[in-house]
C-alpha positions as CSV (number, residue, x, y, z in Angstrom):
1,X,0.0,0.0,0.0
2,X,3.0,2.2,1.1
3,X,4.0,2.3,-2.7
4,X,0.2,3.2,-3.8
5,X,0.1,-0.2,-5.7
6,X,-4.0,-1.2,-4.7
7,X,-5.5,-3.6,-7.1
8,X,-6.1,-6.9,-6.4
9,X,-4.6,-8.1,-9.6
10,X,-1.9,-6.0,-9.2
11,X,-1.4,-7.4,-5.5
12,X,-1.7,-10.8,-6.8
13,X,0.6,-11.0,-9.9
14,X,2.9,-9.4,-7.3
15,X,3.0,-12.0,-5.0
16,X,3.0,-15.0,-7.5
17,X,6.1,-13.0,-8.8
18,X,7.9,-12.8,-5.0
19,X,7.3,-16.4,-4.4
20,X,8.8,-17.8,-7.7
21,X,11.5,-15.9,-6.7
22,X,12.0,-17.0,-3.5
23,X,11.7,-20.5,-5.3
24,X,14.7,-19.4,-7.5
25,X,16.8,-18.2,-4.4
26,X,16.4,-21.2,-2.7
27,X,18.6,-22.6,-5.0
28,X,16.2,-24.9,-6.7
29,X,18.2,-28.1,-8.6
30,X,15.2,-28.6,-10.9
31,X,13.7,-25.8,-13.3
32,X,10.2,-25.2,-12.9
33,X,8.3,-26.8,-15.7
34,X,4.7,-26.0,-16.7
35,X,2.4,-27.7,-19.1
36,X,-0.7,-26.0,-20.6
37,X,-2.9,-25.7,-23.6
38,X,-0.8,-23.1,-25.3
39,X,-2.4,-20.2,-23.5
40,X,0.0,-17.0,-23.4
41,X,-0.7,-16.3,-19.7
42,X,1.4,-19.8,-19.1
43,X,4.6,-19.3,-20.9
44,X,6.5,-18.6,-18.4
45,X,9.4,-20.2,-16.6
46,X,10.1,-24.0,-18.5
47,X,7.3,-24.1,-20.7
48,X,5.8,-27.6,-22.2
49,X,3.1,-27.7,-24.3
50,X,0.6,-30.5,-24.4
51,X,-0.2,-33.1,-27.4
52,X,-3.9,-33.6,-27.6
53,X,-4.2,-29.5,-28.1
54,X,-1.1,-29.3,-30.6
55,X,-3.2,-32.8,-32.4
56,X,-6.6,-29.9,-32.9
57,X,-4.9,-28.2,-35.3
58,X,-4.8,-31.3,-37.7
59,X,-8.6,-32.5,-36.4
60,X,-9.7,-28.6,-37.2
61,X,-8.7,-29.1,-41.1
62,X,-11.3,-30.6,-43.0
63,X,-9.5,-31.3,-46.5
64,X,-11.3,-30.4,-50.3
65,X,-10.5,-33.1,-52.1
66,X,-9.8,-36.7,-51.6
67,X,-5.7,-36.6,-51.5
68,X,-6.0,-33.8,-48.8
69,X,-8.1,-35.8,-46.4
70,X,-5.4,-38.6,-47.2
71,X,-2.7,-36.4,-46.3
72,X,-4.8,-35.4,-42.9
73,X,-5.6,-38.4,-41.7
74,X,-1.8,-40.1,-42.6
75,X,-0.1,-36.8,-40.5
76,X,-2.8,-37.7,-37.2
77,X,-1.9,-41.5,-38.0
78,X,2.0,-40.4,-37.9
79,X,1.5,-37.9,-34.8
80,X,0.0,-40.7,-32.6
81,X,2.2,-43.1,-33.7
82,X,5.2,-40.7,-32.3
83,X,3.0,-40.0,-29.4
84,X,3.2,-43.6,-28.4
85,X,6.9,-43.8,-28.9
86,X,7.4,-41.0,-26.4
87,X,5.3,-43.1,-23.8
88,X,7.4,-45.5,-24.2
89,X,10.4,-43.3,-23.3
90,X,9.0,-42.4,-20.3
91,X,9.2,-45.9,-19.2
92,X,13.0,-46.5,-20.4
93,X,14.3,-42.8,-20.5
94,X,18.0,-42.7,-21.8
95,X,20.2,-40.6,-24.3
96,X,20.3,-42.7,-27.1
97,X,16.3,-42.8,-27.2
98,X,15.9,-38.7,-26.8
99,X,18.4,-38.1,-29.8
100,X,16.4,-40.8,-32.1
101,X,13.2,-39.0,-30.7
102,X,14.6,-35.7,-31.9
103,X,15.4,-36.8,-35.4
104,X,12.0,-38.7,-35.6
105,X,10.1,-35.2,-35.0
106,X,11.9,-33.8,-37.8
107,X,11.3,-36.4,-39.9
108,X,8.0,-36.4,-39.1
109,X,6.5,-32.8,-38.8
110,X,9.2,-31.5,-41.1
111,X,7.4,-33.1,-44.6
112,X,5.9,-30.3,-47.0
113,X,2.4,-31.2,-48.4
114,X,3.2,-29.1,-51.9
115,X,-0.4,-28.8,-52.8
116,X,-2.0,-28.6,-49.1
117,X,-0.9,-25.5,-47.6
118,X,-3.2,-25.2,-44.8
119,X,-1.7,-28.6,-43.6
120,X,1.7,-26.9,-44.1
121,X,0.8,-24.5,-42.2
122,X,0.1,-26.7,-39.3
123,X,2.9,-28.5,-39.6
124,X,4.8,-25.3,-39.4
125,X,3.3,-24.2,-36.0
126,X,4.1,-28.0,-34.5
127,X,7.5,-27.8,-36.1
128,X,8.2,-23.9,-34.2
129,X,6.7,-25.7,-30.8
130,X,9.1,-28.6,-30.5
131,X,11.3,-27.5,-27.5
132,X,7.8,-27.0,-25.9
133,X,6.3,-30.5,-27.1
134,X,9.5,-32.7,-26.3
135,X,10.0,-31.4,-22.7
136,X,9.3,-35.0,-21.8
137,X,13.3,-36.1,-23.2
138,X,14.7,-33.6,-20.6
139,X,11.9,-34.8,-17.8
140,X,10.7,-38.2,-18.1
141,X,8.2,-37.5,-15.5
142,X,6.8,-34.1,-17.3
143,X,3.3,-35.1,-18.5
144,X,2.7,-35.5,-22.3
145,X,-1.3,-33.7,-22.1
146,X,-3.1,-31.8,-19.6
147,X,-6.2,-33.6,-19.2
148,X,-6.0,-33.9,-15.6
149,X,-5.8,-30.1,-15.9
150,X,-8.9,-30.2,-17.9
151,X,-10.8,-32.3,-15.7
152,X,-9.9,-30.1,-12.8
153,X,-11.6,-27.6,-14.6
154,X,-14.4,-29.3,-16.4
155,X,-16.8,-29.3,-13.0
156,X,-16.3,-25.2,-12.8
157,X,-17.9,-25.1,-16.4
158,X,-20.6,-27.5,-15.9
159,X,-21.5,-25.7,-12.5
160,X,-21.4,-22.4,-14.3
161,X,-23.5,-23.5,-17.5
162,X,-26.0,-24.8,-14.8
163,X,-26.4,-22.1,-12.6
164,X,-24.9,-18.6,-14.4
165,X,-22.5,-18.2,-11.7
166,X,-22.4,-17.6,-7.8
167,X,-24.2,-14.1,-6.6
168,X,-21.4,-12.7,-4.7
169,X,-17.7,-12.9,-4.4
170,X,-18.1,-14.7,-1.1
171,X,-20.3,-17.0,-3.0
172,X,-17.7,-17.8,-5.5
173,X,-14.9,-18.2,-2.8
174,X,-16.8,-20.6,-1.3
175,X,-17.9,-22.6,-4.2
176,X,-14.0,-22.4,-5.4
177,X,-12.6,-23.2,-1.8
178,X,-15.1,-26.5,-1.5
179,X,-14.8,-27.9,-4.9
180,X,-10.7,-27.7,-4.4
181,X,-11.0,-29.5,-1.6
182,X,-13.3,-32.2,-2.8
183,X,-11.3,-32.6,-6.2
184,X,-7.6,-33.0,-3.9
185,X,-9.3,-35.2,-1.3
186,X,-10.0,-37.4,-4.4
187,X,-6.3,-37.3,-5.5
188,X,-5.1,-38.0,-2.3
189,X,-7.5,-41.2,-2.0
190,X,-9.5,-39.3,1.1
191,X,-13.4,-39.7,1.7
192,X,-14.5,-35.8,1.4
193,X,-16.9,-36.5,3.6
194,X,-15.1,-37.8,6.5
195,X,-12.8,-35.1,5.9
196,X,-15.5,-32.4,6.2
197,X,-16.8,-35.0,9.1
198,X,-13.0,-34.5,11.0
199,X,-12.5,-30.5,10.5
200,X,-16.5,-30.0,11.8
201,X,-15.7,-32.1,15.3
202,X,-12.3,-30.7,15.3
203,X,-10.1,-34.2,15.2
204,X,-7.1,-36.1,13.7
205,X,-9.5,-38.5,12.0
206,X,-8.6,-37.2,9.1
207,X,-5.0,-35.2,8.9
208,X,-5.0,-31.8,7.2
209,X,-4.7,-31.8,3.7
210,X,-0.9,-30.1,3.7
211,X,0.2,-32.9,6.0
212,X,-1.0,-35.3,3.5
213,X,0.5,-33.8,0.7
214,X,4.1,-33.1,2.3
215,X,4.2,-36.9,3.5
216,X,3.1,-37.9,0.0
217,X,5.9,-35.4,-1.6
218,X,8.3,-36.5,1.2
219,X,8.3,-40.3,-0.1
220,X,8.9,-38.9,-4.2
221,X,11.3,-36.2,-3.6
222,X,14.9,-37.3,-1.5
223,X,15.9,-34.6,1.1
224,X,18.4,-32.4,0.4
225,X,22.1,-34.1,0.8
């Protein structure tokens, strides 16, 4: 307030800002990778993009003539096909496989459809995305799609189409707050209701959610030597 900065945006892309700092000054091993739908507002720090949205722009073309529906369907054949062979280098992750999967994207998205330029043109756009698409050779564990993402997301829509919305800020807090908690109790394998059950009579029934999660994280990521 002392600096006459007010707005809750402004307050807010503020503080995501001072904690991914204090992230980086921490000395963090890893980079922070995220994975999204291609959305500007997610480009930011290591940036993946995932391969059911990049897969639309072939699914969106629609082809005049026989030879162009050919060439459609033969690139979504190919991209799959690739899709599966990254899969499988999740599973067996090692140098030799991310330099072959390298050289196979090129082969791949790097063809030119001489007479099909709007499939070009797609090609093109996968072709200037494949740091972003093959973030999976540096991280084996990075996720190849966002569905789970989507999902998350899907119950907000539905609720919205449904009703039009919550009446009040307070309203949507609420809605927001319970429908997080619902969604990582299901992650985390919890009964929702005996959690709600547990923080209404004030017991260790059911542990707080952060002491789930850090015991969870704790038995993935190895201390610090």
């Amino acid at each position: 307030m002392s600096k006459g900065i007010a707005s809750v945006k402004t307050v807010r892309v503020l503080s995501e800002a001072a904690l991914l700092g204090g992230l980086t000054i921490e000395g963090r091993s890893e980079p922070l990778r995220i994975l999204s739908d291609g959305a500007g507002q997610f480009n930011i720090m290591t940036h993946g993009l995932c391969w059911v949205h990049i897969e639309r722009g072939l699914r969106k073309l629609e082809g005049n003539t026989d030879p162009e529906r050919d060439n459609i369907a033969e690139m979504q054949g190919l991209l799959w096909e690739y899709y599966q062979e990254l899969k499988q280098y999740q599973q067996h992750p090692g140098t030799n496989g991310s330099i072959k999967l390298q050289s196979r994207f090129d082969e791949i998205f790097g063809r030119c459809y001489i007479h099909h330029g709007l499939l070009n043109n797609v090609l093109n756009q996968i072709r200037n995305h494949k740091v972003q698409l093959l973030q999976v050779l540096d991280c084996p564990e990075f996720p190849l799609h966002n569905n789970a993402a989507e999902t998350d997301i899907r119950e907000y829509v539905t609720r919205r189409k449904i009703s039009g919305g919550t009446r009040s800020a307070l309203g949507r807090k609420a809605r927001d707050t319970f429908v997080g908690l619902k969604k990582t109790c299901r992650k985390l394998g919890i009964s929702f209701w005996n959690y709600l059950t547990s923080r209404l009579h004030n017991n260790e029934q059911v542990l707080p959610l952060s002491d789930v999660i850090r015991t969870k994280a704790a038995t993935k990521i190895p201390a610090p030597a």
